[in-house]
N, CA, C and O atoms as CSV, one atom per row, in Angstrom:
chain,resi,resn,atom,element,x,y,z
A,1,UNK,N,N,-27.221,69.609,-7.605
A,1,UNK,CA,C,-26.096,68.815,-8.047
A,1,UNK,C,C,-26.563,67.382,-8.315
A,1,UNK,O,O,-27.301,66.829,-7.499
A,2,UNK,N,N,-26.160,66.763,-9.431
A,2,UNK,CA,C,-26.565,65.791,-9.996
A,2,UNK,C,C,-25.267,64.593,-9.565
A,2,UNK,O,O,-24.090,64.934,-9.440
A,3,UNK,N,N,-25.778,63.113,-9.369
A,3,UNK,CA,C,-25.093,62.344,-8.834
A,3,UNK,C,C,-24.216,61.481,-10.537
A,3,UNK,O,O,-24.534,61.222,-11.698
A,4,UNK,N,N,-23.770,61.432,-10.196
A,4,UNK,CA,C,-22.828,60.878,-11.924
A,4,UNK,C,C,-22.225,59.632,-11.717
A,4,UNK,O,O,-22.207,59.022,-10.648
A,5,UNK,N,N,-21.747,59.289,-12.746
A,5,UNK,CA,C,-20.929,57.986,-12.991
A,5,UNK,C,C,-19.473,58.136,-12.132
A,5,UNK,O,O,-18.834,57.218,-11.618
A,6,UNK,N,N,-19.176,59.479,-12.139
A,6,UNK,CA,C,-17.776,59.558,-11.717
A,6,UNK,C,C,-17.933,59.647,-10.018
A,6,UNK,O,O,-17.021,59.253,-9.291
A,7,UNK,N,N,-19.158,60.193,-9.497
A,7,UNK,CA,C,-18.891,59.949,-8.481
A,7,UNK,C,C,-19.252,58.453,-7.927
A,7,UNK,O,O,-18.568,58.157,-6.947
A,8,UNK,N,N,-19.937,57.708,-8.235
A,8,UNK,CA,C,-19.689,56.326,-8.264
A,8,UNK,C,C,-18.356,55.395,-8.579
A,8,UNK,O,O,-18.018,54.416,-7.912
A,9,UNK,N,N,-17.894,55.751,-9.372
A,9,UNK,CA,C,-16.311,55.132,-9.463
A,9,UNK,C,C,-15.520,55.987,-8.762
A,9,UNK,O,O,-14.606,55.385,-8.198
A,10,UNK,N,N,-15.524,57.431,-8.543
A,10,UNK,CA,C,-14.729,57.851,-7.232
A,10,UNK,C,C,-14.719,57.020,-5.563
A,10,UNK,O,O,-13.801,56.849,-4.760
A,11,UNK,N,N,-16.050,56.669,-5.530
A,11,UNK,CA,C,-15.764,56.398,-4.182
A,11,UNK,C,C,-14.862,54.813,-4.571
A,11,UNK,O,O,-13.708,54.533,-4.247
A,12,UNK,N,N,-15.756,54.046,-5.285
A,12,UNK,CA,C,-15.345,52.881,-5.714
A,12,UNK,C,C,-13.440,53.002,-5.684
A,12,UNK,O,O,-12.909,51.980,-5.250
A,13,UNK,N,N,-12.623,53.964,-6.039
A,13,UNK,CA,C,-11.518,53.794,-6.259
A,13,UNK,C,C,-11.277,54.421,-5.124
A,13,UNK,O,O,-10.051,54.433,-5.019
A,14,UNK,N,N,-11.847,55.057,-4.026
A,14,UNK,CA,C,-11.150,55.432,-3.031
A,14,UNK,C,C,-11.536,53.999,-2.064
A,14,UNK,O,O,-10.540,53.431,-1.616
A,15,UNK,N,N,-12.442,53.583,-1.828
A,15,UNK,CA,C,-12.905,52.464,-1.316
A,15,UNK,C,C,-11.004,51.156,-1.396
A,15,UNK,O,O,-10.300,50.697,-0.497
A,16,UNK,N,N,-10.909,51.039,-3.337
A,16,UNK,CA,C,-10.014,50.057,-3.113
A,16,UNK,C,C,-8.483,50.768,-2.921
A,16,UNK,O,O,-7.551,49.977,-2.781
A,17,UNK,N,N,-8.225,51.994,-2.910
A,17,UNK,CA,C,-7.156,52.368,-2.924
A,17,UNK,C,C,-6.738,52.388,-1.214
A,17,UNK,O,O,-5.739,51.868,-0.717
A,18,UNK,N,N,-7.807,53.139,-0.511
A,18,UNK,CA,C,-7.999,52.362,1.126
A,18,UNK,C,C,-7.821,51.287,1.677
A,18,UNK,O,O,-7.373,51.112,2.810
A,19,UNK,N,N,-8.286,50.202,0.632
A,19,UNK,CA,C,-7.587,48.392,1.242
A,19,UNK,C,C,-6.162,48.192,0.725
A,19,UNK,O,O,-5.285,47.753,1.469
A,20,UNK,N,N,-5.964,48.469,-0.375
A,20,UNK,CA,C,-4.560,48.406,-0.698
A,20,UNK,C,C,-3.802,49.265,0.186
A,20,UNK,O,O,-4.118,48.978,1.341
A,21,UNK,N,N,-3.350,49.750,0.171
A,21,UNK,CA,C,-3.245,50.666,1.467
A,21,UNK,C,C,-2.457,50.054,2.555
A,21,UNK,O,O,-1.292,49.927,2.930
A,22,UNK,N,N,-4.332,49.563,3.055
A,22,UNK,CA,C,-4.453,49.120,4.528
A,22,UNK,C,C,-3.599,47.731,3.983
A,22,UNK,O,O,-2.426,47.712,4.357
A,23,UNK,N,N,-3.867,47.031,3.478
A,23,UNK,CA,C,-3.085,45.717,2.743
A,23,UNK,C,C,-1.692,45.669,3.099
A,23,UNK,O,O,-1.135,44.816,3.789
A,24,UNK,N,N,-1.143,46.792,2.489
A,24,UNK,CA,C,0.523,46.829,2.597
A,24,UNK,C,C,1.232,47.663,3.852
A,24,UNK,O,O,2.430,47.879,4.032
A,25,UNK,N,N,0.326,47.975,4.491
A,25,UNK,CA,C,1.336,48.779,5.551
A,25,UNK,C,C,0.673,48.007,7.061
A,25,UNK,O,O,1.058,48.450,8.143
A,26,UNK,N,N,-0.061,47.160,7.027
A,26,UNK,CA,C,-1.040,46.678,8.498
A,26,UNK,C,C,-0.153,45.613,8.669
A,26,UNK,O,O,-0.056,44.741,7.806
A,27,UNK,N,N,0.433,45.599,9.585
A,27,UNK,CA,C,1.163,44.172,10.832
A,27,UNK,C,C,-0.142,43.221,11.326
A,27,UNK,O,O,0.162,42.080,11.674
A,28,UNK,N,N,-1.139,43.481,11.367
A,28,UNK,CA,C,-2.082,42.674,12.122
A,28,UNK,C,C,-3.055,41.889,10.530
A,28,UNK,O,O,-3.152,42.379,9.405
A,29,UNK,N,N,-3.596,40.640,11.027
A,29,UNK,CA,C,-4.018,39.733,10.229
A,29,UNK,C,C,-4.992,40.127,9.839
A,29,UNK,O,O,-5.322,39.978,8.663
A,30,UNK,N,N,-5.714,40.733,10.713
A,30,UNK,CA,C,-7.332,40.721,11.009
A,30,UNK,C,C,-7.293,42.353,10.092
A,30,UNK,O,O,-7.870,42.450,9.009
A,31,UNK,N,N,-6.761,43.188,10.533
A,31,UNK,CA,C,-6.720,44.359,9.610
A,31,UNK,C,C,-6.358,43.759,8.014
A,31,UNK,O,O,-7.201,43.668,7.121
A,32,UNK,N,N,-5.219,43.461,7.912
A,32,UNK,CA,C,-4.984,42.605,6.230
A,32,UNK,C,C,-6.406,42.623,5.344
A,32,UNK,O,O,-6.679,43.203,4.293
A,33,UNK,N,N,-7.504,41.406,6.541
A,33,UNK,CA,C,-8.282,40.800,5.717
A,33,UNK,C,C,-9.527,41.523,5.611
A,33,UNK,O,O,-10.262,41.437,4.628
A,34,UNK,N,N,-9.825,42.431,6.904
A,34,UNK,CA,C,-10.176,43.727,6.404
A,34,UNK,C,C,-10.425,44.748,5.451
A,34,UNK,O,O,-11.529,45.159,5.093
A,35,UNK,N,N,-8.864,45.270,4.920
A,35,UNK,CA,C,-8.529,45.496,3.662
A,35,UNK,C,C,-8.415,45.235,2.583
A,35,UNK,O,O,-8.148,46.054,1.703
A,36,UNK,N,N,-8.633,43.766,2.381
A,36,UNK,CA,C,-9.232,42.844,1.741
A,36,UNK,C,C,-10.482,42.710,0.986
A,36,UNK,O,O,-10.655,42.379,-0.187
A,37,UNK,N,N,-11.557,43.131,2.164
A,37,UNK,CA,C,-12.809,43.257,2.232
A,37,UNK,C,C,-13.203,44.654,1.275
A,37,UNK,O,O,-14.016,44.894,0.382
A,38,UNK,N,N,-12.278,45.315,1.910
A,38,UNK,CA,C,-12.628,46.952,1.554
A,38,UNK,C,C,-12.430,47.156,-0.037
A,38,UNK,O,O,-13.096,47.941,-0.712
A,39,UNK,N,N,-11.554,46.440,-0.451
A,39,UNK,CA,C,-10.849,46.096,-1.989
A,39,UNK,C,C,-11.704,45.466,-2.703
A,39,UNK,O,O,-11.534,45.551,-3.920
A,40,UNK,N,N,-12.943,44.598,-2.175
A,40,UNK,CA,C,-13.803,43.482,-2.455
A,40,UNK,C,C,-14.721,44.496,-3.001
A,40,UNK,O,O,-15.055,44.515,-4.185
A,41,UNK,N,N,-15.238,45.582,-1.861
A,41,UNK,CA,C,-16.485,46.153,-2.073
A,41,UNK,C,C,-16.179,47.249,-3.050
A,41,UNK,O,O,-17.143,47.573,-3.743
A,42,UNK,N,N,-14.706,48.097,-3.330
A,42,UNK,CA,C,-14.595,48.707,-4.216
A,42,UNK,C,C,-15.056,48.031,-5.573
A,42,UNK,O,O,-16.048,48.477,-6.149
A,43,UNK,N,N,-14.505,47.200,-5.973
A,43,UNK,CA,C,-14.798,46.607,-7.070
A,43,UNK,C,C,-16.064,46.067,-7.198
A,43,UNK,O,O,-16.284,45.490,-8.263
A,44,UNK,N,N,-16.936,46.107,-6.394
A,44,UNK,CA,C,-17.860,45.520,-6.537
A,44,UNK,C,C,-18.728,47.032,-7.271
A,44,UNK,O,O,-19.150,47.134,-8.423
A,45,UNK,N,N,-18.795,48.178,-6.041
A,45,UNK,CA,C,-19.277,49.491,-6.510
A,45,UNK,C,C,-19.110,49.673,-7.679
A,45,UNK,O,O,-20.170,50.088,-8.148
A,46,UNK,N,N,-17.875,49.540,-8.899
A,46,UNK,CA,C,-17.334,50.049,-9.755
A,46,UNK,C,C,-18.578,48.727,-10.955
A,46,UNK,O,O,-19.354,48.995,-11.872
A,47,UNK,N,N,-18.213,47.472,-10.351
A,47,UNK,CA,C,-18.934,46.667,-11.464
A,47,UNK,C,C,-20.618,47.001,-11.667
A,47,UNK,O,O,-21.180,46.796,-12.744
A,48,UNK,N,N,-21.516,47.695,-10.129
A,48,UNK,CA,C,-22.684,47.753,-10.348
A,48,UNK,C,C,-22.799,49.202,-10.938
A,48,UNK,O,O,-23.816,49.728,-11.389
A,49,UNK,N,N,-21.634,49.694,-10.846
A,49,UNK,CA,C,-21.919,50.790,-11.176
A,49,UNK,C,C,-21.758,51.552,-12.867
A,49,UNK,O,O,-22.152,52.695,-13.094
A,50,UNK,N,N,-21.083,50.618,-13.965
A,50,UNK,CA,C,-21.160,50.123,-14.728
A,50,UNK,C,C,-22.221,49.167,-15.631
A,50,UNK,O,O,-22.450,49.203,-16.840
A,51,UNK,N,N,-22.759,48.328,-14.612
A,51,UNK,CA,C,-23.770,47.675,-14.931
A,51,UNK,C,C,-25.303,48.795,-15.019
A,51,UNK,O,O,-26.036,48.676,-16.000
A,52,UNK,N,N,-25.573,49.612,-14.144
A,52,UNK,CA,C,-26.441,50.427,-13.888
A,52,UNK,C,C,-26.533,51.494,-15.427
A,52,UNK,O,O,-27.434,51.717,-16.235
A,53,UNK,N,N,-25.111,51.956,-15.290
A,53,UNK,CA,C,-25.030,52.935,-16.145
A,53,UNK,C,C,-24.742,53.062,-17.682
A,53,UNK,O,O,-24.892,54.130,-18.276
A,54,UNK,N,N,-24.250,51.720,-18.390
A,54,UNK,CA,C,-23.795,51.229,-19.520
A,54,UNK,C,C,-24.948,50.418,-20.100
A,54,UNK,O,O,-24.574,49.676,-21.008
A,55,UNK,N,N,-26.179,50.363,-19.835
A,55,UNK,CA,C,-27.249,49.874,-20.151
A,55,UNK,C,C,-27.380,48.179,-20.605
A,55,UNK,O,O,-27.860,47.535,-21.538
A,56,UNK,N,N,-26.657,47.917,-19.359
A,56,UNK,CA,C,-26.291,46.288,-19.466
A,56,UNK,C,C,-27.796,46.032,-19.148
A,56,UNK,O,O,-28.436,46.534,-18.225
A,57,UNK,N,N,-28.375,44.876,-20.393
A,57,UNK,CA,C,-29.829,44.147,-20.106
A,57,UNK,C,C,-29.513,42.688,-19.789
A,57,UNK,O,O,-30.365,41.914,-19.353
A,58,UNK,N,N,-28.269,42.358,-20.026
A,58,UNK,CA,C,-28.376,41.151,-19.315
A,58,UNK,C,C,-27.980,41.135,-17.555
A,58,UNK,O,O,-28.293,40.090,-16.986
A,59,UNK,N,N,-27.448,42.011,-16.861
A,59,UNK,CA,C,-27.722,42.298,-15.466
A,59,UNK,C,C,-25.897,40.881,-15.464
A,59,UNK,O,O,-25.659,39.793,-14.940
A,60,UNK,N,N,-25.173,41.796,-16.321
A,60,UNK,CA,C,-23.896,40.515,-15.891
A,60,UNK,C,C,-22.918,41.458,-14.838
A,60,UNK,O,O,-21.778,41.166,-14.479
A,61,UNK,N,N,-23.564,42.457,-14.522
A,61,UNK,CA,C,-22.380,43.523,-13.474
A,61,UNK,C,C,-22.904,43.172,-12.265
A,61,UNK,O,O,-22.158,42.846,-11.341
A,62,UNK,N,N,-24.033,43.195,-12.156
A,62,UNK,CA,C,-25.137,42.662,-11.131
A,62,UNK,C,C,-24.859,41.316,-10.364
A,62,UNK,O,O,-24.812,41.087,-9.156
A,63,UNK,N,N,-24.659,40.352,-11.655
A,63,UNK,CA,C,-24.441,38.866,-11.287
A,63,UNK,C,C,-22.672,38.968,-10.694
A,63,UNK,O,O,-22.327,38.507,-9.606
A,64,UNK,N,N,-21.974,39.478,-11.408
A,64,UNK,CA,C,-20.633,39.392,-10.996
A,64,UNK,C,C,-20.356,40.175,-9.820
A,64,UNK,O,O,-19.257,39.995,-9.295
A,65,UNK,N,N,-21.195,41.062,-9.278
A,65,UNK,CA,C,-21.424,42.236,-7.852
A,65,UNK,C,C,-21.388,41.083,-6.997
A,65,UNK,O,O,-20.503,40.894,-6.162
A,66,UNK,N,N,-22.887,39.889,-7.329
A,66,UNK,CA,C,-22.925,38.842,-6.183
A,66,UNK,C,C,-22.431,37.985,-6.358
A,66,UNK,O,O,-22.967,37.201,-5.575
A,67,UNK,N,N,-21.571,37.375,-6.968
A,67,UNK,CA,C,-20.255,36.184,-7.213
A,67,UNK,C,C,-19.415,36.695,-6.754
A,67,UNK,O,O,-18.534,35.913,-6.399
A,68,UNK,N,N,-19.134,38.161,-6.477
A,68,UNK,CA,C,-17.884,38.663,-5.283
A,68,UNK,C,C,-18.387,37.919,-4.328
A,68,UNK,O,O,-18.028,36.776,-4.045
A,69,UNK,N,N,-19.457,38.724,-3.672
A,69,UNK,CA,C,-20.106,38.915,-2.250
A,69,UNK,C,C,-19.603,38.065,-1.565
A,69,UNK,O,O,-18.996,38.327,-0.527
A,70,UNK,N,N,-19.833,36.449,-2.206
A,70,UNK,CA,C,-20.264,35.340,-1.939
A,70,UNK,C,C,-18.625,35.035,-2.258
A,70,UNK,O,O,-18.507,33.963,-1.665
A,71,UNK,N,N,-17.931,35.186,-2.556
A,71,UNK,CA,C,-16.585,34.979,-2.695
A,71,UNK,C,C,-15.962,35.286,-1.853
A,71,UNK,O,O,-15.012,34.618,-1.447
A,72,UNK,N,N,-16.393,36.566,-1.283
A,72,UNK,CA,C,-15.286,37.163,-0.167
A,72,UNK,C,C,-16.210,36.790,1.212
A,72,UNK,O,O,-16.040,37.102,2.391
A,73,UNK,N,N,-16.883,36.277,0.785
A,73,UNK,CA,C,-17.412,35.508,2.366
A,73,UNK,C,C,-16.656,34.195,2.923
A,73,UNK,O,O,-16.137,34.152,4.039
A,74,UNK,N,N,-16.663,33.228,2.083
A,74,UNK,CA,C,-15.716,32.837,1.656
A,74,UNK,C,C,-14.286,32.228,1.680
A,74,UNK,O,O,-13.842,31.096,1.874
A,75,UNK,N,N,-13.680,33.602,1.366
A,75,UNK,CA,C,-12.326,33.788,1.530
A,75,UNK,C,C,-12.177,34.553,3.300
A,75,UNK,O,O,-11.336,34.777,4.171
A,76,UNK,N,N,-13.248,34.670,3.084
A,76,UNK,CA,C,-13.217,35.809,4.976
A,76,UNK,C,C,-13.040,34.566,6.084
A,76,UNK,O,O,-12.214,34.347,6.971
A,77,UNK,N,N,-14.535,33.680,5.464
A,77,UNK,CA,C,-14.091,32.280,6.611
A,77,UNK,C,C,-13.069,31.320,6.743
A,77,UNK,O,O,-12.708,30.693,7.739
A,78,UNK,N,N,-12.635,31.303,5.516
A,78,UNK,CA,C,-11.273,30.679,5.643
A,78,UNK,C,C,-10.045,30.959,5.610
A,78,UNK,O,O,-9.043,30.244,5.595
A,79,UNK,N,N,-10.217,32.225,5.597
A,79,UNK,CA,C,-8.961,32.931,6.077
A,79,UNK,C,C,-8.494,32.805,7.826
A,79,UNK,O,O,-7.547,32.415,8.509
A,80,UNK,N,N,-9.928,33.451,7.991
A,80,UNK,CA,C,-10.222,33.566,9.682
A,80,UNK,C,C,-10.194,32.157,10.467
A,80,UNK,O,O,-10.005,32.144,11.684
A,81,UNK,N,N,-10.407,30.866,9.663
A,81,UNK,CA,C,-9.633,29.959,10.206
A,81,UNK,C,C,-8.664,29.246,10.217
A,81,UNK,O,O,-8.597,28.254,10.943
A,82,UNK,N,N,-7.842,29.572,9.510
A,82,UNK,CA,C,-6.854,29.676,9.162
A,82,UNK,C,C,-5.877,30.410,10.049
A,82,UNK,O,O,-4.830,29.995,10.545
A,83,UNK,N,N,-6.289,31.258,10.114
A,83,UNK,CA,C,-5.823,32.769,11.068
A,83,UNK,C,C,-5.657,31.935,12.841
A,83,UNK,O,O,-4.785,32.100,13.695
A,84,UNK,N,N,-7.112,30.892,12.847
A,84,UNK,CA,C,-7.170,30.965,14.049
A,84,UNK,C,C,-6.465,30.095,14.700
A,84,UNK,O,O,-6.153,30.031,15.889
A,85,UNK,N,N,-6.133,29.097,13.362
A,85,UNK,CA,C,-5.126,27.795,13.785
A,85,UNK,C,C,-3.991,28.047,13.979
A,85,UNK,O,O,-3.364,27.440,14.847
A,86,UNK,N,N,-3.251,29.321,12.976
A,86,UNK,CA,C,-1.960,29.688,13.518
A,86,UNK,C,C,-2.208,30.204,14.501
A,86,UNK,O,O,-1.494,29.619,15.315
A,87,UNK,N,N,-2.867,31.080,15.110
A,87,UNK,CA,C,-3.272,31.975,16.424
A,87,UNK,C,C,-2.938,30.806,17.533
A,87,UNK,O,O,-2.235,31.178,18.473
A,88,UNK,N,N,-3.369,29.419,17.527
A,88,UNK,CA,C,-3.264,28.753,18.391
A,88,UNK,C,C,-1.642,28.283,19.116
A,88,UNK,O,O,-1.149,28.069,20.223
A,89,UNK,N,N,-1.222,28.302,17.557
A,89,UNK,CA,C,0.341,27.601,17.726
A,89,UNK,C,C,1.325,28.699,18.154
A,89,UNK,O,O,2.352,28.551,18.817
A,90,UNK,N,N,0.735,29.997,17.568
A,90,UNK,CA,C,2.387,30.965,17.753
A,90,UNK,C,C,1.643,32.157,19.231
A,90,UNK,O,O,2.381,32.664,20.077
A,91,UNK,N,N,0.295,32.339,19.201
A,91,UNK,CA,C,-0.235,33.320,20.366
A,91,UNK,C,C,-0.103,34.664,20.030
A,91,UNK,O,O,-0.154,35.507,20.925
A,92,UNK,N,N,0.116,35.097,18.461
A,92,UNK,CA,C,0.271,36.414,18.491
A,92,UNK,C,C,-0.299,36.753,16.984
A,92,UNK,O,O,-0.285,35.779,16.232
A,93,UNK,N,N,-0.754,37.871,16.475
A,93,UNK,CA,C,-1.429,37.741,15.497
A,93,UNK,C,C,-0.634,39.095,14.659
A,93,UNK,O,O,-1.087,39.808,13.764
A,94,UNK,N,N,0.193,39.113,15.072
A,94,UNK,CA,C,1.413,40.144,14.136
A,94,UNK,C,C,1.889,38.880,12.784
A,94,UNK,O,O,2.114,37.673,12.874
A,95,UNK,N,N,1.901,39.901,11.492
A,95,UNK,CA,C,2.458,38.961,10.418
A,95,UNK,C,C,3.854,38.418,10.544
A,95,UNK,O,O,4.367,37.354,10.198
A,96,UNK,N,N,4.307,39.509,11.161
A,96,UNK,CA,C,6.038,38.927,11.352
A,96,UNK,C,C,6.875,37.930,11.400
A,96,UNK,O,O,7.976,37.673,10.913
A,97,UNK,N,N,5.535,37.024,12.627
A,97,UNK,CA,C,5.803,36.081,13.351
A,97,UNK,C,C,5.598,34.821,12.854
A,97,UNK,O,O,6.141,33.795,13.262
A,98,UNK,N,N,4.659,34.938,11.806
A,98,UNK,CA,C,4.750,34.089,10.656
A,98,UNK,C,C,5.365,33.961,9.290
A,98,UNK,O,O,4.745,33.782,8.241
A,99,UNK,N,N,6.444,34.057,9.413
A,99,UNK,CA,C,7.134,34.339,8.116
A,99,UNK,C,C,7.613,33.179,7.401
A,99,UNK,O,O,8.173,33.200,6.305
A,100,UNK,N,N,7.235,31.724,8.416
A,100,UNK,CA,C,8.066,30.552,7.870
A,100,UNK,C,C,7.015,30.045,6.968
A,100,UNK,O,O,7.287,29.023,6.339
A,101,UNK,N,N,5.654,30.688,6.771
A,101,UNK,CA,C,4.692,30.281,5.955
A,101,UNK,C,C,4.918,29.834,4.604
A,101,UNK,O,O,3.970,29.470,3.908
């Protein structure tokens, strides 16, 4: 059995269909940004995986794979402090509880 394009964008779309998902049904912050993550790396699979297979010579699926990376690093640290400053004021890390945001 031969490995294909489709199973590369399969996982890729199960990857982001898993953060979305996790995105809309998770009460907790830390799961959210998680799912977040997971949504990050789908798309990322799908762009190298495109890039690999569409005979891109300028390597722009490649470059845009690591302008995520580095994006959702990022968005991870400043989320997470963010996260940690409300954490301080309210003591609970359910979204609920922040709703006056």
């Amino acid at each position: 059995m031969e490995i294909t394009i489709y199973h590369y964008l399969s996982i890729g779309l199960i990857l982001f269909i898993i953060g979305l998902v996790g995105s809309i049904i998770s009460k907790n912050v830390i799961k959210v940004l998680i799912s977040i993550e997971f949504m990050l790396t789908g798309v990322n699979i799908n762009f190298v995986t495109f890039a690999a297979y569409c005979g891109n010579d300028k390597f722009d699926g490649f470059i845009m794979a690591l302008f995520y990376v580095g994006i959702g690093a990022v968005e991870l640290a400043v989320a997470l402090y963010i996260f940690y400053l409300m954490f301080q004021k309210k003591e609970t890390d359910c979204i609920e509880k922040y709703s006056e945001l």
